[in-house]
C-alpha positions in Angstrom: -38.1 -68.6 -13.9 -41.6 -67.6 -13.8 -43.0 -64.8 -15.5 -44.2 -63.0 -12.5 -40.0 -63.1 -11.2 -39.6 -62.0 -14.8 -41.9 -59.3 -14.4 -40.6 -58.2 -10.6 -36.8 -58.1 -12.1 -37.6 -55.7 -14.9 -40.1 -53.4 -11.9 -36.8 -53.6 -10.1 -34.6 -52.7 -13.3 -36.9 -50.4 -14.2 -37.3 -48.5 -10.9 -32.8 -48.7 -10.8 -32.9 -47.2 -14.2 -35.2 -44.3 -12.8 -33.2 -43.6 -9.9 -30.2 -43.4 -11.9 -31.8 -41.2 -14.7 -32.8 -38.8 -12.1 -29.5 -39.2 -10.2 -27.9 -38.4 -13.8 -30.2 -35.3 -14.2 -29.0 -34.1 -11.1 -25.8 -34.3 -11.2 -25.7 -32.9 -14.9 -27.6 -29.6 -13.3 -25.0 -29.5 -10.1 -22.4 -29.4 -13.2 -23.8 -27.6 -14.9 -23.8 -24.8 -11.4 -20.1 -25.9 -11.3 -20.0 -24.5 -14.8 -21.3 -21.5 -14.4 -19.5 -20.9 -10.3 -15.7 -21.8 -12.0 -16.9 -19.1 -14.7 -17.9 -16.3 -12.4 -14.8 -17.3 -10.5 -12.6 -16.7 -13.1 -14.0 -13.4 -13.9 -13.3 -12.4 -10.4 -9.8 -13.2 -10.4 -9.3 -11.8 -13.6 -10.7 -8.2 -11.8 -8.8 -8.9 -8.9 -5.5 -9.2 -10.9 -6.7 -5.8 -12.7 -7.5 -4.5 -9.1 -3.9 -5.5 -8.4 -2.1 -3.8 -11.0 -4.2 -0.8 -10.6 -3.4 -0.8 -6.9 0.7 -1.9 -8.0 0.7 1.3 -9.7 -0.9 4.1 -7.6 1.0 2.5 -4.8 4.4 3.3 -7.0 2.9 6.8 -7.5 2.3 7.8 -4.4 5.9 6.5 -3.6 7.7 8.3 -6.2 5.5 11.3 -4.9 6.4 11.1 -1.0 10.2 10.6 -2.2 9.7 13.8 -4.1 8.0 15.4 -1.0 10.6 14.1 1.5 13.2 14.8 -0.4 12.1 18.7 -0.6 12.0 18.3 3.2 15.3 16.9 3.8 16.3 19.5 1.0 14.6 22.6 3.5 15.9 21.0 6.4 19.2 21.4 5.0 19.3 24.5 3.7 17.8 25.9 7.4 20.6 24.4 9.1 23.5 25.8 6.8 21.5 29.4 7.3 21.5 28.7 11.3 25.3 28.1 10.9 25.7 31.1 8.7 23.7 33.3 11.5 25.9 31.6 14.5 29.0 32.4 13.0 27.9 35.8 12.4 26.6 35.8 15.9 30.2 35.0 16.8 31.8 37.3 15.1 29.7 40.3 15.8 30.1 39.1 19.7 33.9 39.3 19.2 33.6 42.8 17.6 31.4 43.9 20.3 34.0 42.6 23.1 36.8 44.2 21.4 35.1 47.4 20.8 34.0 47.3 24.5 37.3 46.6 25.3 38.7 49.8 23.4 36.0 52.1 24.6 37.1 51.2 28.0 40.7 51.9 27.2 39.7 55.2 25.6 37.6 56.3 28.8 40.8 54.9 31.1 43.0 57.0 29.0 41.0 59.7 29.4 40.4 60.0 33.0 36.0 58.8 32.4 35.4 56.1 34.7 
């Protein structure tokens, strides 16, 4: 081998060895990117799993607060109802009263002779 093939095998080394030191430098600056992304995605999920459990527990608020409110509903709607009943029975038995005292007026004006 001469020294000129010599020579062309270490140009052609040498030139390998370049591309591969600058294929090395990039790919230690794309890790280093990688890095820093898997970083700044694990601070997002760590805030979205605060986010969640902030969320978790207003949501079990406002639960435990529309029970409370529907339950007073219900509660009104209830007690409404048992007056209505109260009042129609009442209705019925001052209708009765007011039959049978019609009933004795009329008896007292046929007894009477007032017709």
């Amino acid at each position: 081998m001469t020294q000129r093939e010599r020579d062309q095998i270490l140009n052609k080394l040498l030139e390998i060895v370049t591309v591969m030191q600058n294929d090395v430098s990039t790919l230690k600056k794309d890790v280093s990117t990688l890095k820093k992304d898997v970083s700044n995605l694990k601070k997002d999920v760590s805030n979205l799993q605060k986010e969640t459990r902030n969320l978790s527990k207003s949501i079990a608020v406002i639960e435990v607060e529309h029970g409370r409110s529907i339950q007073l509903l219900v509660d009104g709607q209830v007690s409404i109802s048992e007056k209505l009943d109260s009042f129609e029975n009442r209705f019925v038995s001052d209708e009765k009263e007011l039959v049978n005292h019609s009933n004795r007026i009329w008896n007292l004006e046929d007894h009477i002779g007032i017709a």
